[in-house]
C-alpha positions as CSV (number, residue, x, y, z in Angstrom):
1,X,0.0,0.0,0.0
2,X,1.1,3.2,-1.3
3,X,2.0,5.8,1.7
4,X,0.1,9.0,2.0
5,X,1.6,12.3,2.2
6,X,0.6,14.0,5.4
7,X,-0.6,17.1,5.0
8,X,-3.2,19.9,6.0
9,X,-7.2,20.7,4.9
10,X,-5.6,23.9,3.1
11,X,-2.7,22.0,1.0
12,X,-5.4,19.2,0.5
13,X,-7.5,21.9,-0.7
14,X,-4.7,23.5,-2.7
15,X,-3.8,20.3,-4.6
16,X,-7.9,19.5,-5.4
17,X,-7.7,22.6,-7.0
18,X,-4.9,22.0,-9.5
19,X,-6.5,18.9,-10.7
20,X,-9.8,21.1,-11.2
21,X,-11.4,20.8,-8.6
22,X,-13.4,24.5,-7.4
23,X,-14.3,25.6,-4.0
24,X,-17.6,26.1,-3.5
25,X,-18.0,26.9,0.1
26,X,-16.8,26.5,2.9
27,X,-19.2,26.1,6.6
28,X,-17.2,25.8,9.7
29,X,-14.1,23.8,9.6
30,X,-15.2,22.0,6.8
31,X,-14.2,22.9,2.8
32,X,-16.7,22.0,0.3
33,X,-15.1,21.0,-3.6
34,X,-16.8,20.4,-6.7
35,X,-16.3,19.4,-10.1
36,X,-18.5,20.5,-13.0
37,X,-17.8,16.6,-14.6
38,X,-17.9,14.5,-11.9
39,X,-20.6,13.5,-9.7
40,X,-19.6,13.6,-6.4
41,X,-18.6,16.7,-4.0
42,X,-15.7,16.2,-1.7
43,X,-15.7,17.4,2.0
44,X,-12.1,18.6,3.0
45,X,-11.6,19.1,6.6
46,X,-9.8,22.5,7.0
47,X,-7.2,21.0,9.9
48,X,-3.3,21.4,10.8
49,X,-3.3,17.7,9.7
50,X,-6.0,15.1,7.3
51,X,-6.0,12.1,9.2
52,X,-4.8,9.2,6.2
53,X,-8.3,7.3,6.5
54,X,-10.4,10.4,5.7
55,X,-7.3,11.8,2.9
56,X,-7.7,8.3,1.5
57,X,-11.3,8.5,1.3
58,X,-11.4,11.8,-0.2
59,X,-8.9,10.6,-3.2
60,X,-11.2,7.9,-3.5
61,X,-14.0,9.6,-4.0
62,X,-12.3,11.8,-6.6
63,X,-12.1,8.8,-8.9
64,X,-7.6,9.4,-8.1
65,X,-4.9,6.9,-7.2
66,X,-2.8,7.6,-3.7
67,X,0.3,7.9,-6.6
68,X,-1.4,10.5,-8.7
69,X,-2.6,12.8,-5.6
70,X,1.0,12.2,-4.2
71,X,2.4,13.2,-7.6
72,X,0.0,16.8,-7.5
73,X,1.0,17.6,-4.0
74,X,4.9,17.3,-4.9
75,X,4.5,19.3,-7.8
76,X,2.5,22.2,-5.9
């Protein structure tokens, strides 16, 4: 299993939107992304750290691999 980089809900939010993702509010401590193709919204918590269940649930839900999300957040 492929290991997950750890980082925070704005650098999650940061990499989600290079890969075209858009913010489309935000309520609390809690992002909201969307993505005029895909069906799904994600939920990014805005934390000093994603805990690696809910990071890989959120690439999941993007339709992404842990490789390609790793490979957007080294190139940001």
């Amino acid at each position: 299993m492929p290991l997950l980089p750890v980082v925070s809900g704005r650098e999650v939010v940061q990499v989600f939107a290079g890969l075209g993702w858009q913010v489309a509010r935000q309520r609390g401590s809690h992002v909201i992304l969307i993505r005029a193709d895909h069906m799904a919204t994600l939920s990014a918590p805005d934390h000093k750290e994603v805990a690696k269940g809910t990071l890989r649930s959120l690439i999941r839900a993007a339709g992404l691999t842990v490789e390609a999300f790793a490979a957007a957040a080294e190139k940001r």
